[in-house]
C-alpha positions as CSV (number, residue, x, y, z in Angstrom):
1,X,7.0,-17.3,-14.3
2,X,5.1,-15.2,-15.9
3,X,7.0,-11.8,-17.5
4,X,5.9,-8.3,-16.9
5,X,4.0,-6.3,-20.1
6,X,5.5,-3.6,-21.4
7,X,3.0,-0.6,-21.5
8,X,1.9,0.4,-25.0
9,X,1.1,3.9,-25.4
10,X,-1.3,3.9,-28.5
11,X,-1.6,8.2,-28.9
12,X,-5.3,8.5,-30.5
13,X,-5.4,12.3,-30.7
14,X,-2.0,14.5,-29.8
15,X,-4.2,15.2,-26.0
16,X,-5.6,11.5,-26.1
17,X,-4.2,8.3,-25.7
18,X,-5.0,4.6,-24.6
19,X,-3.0,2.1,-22.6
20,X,-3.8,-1.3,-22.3
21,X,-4.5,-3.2,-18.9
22,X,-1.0,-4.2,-17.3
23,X,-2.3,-7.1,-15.2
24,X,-1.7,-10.6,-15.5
25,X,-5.4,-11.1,-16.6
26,X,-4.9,-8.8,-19.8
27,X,-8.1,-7.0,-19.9
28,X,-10.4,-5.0,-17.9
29,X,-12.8,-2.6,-17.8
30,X,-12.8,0.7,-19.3
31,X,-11.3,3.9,-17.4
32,X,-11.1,7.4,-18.3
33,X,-8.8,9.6,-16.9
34,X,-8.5,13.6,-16.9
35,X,-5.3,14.7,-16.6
36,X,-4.4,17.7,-14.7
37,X,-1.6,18.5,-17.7
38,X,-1.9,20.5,-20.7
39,X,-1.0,17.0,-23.0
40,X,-1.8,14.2,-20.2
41,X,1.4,12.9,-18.0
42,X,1.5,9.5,-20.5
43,X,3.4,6.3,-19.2
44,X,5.9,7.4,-16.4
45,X,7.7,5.7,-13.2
46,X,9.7,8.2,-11.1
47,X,11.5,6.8,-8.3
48,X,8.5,3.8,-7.9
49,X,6.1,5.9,-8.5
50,X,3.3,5.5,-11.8
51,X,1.8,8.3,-13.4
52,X,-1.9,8.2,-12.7
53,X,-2.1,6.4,-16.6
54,X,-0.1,3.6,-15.7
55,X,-1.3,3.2,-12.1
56,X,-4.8,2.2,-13.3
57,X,-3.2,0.1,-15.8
58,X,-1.6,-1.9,-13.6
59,X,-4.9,-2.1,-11.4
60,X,-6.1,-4.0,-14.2
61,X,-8.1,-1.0,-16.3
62,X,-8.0,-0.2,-20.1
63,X,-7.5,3.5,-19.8
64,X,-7.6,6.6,-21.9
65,X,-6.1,9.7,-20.5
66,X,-7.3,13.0,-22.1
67,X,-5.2,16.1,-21.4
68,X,-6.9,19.2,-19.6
69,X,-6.3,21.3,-23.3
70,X,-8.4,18.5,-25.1
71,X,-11.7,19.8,-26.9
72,X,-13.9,18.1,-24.0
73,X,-16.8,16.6,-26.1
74,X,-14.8,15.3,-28.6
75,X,-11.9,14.0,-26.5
76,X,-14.8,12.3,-24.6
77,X,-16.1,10.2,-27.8
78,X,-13.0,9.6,-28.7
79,X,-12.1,8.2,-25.2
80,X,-15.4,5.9,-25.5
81,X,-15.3,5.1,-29.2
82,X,-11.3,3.3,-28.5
83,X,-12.7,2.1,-25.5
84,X,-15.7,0.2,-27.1
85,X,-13.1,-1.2,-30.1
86,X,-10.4,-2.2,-27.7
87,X,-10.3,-5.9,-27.8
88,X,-9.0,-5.6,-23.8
89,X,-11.1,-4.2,-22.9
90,X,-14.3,-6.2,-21.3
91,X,-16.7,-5.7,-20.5
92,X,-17.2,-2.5,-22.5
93,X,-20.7,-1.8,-20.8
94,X,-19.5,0.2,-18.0
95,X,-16.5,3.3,-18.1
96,X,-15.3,4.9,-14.9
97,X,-14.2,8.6,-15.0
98,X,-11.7,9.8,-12.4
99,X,-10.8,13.6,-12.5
100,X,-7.4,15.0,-11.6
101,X,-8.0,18.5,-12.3
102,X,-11.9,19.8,-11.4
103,X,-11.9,21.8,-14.3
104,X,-11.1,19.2,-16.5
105,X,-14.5,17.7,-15.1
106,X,-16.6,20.5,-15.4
107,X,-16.0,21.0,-19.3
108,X,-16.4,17.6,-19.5
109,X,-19.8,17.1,-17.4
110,X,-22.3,18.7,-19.8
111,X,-21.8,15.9,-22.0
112,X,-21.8,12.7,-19.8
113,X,-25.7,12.4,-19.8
114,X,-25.2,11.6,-23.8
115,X,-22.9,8.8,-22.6
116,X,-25.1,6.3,-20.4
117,X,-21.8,4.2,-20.1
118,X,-20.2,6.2,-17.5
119,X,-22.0,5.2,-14.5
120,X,-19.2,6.6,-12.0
121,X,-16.5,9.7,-12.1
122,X,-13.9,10.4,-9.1
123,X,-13.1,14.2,-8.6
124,X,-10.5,15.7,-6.7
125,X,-11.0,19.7,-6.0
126,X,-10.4,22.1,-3.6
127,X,-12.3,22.3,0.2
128,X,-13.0,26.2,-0.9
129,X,-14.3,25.1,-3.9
130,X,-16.0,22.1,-4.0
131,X,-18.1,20.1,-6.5
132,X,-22.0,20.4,-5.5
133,X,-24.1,18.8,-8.0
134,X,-23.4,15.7,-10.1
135,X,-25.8,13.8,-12.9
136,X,-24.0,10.5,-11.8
137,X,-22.2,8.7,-8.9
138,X,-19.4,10.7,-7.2
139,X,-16.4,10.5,-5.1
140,X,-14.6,14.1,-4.2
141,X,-11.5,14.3,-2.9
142,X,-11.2,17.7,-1.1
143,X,-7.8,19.1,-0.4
144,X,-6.2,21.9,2.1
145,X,-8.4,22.7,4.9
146,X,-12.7,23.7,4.5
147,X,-13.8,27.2,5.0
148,X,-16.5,25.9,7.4
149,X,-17.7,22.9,9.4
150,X,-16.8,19.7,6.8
151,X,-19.9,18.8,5.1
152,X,-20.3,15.4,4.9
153,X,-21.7,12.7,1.9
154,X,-25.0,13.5,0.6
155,X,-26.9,12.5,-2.3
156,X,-24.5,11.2,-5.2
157,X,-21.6,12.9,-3.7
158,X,-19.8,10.9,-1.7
159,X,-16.8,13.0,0.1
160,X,-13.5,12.7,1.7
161,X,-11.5,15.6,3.5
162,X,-7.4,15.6,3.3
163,X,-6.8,19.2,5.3
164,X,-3.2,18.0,5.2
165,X,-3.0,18.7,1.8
166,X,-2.4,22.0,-0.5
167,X,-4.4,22.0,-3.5
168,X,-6.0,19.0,-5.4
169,X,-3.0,18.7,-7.1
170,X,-2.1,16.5,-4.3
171,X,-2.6,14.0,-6.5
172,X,-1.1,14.6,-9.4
173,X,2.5,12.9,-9.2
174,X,5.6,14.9,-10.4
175,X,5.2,18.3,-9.0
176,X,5.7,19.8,-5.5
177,X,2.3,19.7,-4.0
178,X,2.0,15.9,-4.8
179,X,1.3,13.8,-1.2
180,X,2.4,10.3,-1.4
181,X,0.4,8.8,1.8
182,X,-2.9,11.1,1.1
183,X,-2.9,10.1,-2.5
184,X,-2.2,6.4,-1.7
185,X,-5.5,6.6,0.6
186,X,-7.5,8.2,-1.9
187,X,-6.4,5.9,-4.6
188,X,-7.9,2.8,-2.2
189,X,-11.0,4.5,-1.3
190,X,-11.2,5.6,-5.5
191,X,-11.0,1.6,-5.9
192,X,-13.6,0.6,-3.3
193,X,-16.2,3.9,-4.8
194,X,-15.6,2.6,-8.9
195,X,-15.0,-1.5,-8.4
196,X,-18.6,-2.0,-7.7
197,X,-20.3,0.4,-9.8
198,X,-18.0,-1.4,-12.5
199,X,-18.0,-4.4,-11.9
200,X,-14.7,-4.6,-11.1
201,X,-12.2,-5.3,-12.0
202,X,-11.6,-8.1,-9.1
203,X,-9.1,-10.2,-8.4
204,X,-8.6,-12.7,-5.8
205,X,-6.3,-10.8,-3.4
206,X,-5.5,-14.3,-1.0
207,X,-4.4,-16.4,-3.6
208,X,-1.9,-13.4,-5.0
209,X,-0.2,-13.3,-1.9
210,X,-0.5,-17.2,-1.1
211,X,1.3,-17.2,-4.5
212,X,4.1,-14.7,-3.7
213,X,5.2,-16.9,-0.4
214,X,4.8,-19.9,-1.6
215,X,7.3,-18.5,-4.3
216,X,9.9,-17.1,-1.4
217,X,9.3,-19.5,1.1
218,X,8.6,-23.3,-0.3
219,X,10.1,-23.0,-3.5
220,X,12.8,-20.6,-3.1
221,X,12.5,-18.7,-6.7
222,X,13.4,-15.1,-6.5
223,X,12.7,-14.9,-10.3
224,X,9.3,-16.0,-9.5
225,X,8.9,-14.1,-6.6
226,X,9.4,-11.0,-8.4
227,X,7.3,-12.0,-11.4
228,X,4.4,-11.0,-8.9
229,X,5.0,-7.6,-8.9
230,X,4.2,-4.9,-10.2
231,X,7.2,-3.2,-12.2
232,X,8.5,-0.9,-9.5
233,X,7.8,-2.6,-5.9
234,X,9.1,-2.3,-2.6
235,X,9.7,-4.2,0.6
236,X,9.8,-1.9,4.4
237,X,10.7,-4.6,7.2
238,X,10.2,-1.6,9.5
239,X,12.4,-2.9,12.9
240,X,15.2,-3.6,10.6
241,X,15.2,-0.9,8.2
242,X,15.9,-4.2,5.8
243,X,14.1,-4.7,2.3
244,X,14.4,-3.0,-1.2
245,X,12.6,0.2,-2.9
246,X,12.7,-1.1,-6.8
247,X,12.5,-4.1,-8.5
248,X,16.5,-4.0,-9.0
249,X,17.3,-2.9,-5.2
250,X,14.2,-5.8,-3.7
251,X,15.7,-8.4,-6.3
252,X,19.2,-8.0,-5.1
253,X,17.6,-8.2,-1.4
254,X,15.8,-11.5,-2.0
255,X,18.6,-13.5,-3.9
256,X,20.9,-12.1,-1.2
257,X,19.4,-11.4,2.1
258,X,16.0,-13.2,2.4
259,X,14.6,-16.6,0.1
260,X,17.4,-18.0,0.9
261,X,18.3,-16.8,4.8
262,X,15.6,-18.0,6.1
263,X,16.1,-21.6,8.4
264,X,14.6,-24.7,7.4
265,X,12.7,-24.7,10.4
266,X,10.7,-22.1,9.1
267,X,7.2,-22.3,9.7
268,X,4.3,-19.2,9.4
269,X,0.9,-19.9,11.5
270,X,-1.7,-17.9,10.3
271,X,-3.4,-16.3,12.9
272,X,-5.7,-13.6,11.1
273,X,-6.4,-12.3,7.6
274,X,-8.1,-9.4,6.1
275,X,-9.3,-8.7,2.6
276,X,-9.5,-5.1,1.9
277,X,-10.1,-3.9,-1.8
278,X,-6.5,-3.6,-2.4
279,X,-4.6,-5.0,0.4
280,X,-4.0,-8.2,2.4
281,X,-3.3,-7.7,6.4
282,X,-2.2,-10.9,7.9
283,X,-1.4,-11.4,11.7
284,X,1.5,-14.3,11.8
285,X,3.3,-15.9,14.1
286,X,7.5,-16.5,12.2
287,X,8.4,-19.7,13.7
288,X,12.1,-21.0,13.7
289,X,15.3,-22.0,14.6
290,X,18.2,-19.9,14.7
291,X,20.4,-21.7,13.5
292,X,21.6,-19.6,10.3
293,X,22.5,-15.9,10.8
294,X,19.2,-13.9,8.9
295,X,20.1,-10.6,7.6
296,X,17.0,-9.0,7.3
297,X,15.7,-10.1,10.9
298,X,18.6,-10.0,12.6
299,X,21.4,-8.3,10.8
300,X,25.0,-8.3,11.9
301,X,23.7,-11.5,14.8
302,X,25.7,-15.0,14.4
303,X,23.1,-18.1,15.3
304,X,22.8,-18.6,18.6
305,X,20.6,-22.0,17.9
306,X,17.6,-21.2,19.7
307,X,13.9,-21.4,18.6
308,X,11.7,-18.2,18.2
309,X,8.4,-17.5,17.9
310,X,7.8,-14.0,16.7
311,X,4.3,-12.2,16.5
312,X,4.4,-10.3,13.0
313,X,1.8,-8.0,10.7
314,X,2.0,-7.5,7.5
315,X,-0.2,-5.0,5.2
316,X,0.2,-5.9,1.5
317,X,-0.7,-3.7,-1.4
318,X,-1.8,-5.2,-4.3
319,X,-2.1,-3.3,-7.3
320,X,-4.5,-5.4,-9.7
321,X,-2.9,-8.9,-9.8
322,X,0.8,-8.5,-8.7
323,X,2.2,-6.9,-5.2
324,X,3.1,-3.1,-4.9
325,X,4.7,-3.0,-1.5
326,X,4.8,-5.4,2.0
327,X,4.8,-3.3,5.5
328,X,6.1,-6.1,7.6
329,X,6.3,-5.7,11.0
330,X,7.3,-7.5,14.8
331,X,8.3,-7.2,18.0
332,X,12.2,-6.8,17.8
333,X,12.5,-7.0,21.8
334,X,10.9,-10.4,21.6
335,X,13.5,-11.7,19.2
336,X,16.6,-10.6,21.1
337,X,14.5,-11.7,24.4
338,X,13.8,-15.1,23.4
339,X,17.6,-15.9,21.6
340,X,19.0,-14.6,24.8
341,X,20.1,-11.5,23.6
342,X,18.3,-8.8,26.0
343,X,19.6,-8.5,29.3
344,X,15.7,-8.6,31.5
345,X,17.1,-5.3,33.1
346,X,19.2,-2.4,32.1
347,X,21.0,1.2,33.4
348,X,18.3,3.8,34.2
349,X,20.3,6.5,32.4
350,X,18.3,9.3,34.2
351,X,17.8,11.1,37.9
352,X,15.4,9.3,39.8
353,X,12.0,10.0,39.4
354,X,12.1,11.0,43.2
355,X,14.8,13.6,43.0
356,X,16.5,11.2,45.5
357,X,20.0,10.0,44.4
358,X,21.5,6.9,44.0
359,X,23.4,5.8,47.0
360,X,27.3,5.7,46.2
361,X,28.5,2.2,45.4
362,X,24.7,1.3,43.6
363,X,23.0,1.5,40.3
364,X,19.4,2.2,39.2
365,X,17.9,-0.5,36.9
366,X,14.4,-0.9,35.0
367,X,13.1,-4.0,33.9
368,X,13.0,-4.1,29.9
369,X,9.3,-4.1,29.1
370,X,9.1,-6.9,26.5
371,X,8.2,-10.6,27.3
372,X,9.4,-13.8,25.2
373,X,7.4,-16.6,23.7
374,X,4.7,-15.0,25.7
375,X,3.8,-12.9,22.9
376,X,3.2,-15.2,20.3
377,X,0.9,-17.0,22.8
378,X,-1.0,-13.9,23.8
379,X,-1.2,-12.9,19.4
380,X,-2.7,-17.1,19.6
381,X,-4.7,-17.1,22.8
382,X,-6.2,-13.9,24.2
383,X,-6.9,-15.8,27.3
384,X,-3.1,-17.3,27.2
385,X,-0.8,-15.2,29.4
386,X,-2.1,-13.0,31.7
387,X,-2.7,-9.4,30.8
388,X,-1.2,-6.0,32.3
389,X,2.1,-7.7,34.7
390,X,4.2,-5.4,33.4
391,X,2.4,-2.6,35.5
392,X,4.2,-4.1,38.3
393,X,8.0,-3.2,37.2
394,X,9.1,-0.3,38.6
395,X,12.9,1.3,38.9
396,X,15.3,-1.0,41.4
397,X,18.5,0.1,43.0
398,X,21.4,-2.8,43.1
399,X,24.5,-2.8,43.8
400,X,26.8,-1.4,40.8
């Protein structure tokens, strides 16, 4: 098991300061980051989410955050000079910029072209205002909605549109105007712009999550299950509404309602698998008996001692080289289908389609429109059960 670093905040100037990487690995490439605050926002976690310093340390980045009331040129060799001395930092040959706060950038931009280091810079700005010229590599963020006809990439500025958004600021944590979701898909497609220009830094994505459930599922280890995430993770089985937001909240879930409730039986056949930049997105099928009650995939049910097999996708985050957060999803009317649990028809609760009435003494029914082991053969074989039978159910009257 390997514990989690404790972030050192190392303050170079009173509107400078450096933070190690907070991977596993230990070092990284450099990052430089232009805070949208007067000081910079510094090492923070509010309710699971980092401050824009410690999320790039945890992506595996050195990182120096310079305040937006720093002296720009000489926050910007000071930024570079700890970077190049920083023994965790490697390889020093390449720095990323991203930019919070646009005008942060523009003081800063005059005096990039003395720096032939910083190869990239990320910029988040307004759709009314945006950033037209750059010397180097850009990705612009542009929040609330454009006066015109979005322009799209062209030249060295690549751009994204978020309409749904405010002000920039969208993705600046801590204040009102902050967007969880758009800043969380800005953040991925910041990682896919710098990682290359960078040279990383990369990890191997599979292996982390082969890792993580070979820790929950063959050895049973919550400990070691949660030593592969990040400080503040999270866990959303979505039918269930089961899981943990926190690392104290998902370790009381595992040790309690998960490594150890699931049947010996168990077995996970892996049907598809998708690397992204950040995130893993397996298609599984959860095979096993139930002979056990399982809280988080079928709370408050006794075992019934039947076998399942239950399509299921997950989309896991993966913030450098530990987990964030799991979106794990299935079919719920499959489960109660094949344990025996879902009647195949229920009460229409509504007037007939019709307008005709139901005779007295009779009941109108529809057929529940879920299938049984059927679905995990259709998610293995596309040419398995036959598609589009459940156009033929229809209302039925029977007698009541």
């Amino acid at each position: 098991m390997t514990a989690l670093p404790t972030p050192t905040l190392v303050d170079l100037t009173p509107s400078v300061r450096l933070v190690h990487p907070l991977s596993r690995r230990g070092h990284g490439p450099g990052l430089i980051v232009l805070s949208s605050d007067e000081s910079g926002a510094g090492v923070q976690l509010d309710d699971g989410v980092p401050s824009p310093l410690m999320k790039w340390a945890e992506e595996g980045y050195a990182v120096v955050e310079i305040g937006a009331n720093a002296e720009p040129e000489n926050a910007l060799s000071t930024a570079l000079t700890a970077l190049a001395s920083c023994e965790s930092c490697a390889p020093k040959e390449k720095v990323g910029i991203v930019a919070y706060d646009p005008e942060s950038w523009s003081k800063c931009e005059p005096f990039v072209a003395k720096h032939p280091e910083i190869v990239g810079v990320v910029a988040y700005a307004n759709a009314a205002t945006p950033i037209t010229e750059s010397s180097i590599p850009m990705l612009q963020h542009l929040a609330g909605a454009a006066a015109t006809k979005p322009t799209s990439s062209s030249g060295a500025i690549k751009l994204y549109h978020y309409p749904e958004t405010e002000a920039y600021l969208f993705a600046t944590p801590f204040q009102k105007t902050f967007n969880y979701s758009s800043e969380a898909i800005s953040h991925s497609r910041n990682l896919a712009f710098l990682k290359p220009l960078m040279n990383g830094p990369y990890f191997d994505l599979e292996a982390i999550w082969d890792e993580h459930t070979y820790y929950e599922f063959d050895t049973r280890s919550v400990a070691d299950t949660m030593s592969t995430m990040v400080q503040e993770p999270y866990v959303n089985h979505i039918p269930t509404l089961t899981g943990g937001i926190g690392r104290e909240r998902l370790s009381y879930f595992y040790a309690n309602h998960f490594v150890f409730q699931n049947p010996k039986d168990t077995e996970i056949e892996l049907i598809s698998r998708t690397i992204g930049i950040d995130r893993v997105i397996d298609e599984f099928i959860y095979k096993f008996t139930h002979d056990m009650q399982i809280d988080w995939l079928l709370p408050g049910i006794p075992p019934t001692g039947r076998k399942a097999e239950l399509p299921f996708t997950a989309v896991v985050n993966i913030r450098g080289d530990r987990l964030y957060h799991e979106h794990i999803a299935w079919d719920q009317t499959t489960a109660l289908i094949q344990l025996g649990l879902m009647p195949e028809y229920l009460p229409w609760p509504y007037p007939m389609p019709d307008g005709s009435r139901v005779p007295e003494g009779k009941r109108a029914e529809y057929r529940v429109p879920g299938a049984g082991r059927e679905t995990a053969q259709k998610m293995r074989d596309r040419n398995g059960p036959p598609s589009n039978r459940m156009f033929e159910h229809g209302l039925r009257v029977v007698d009541a």
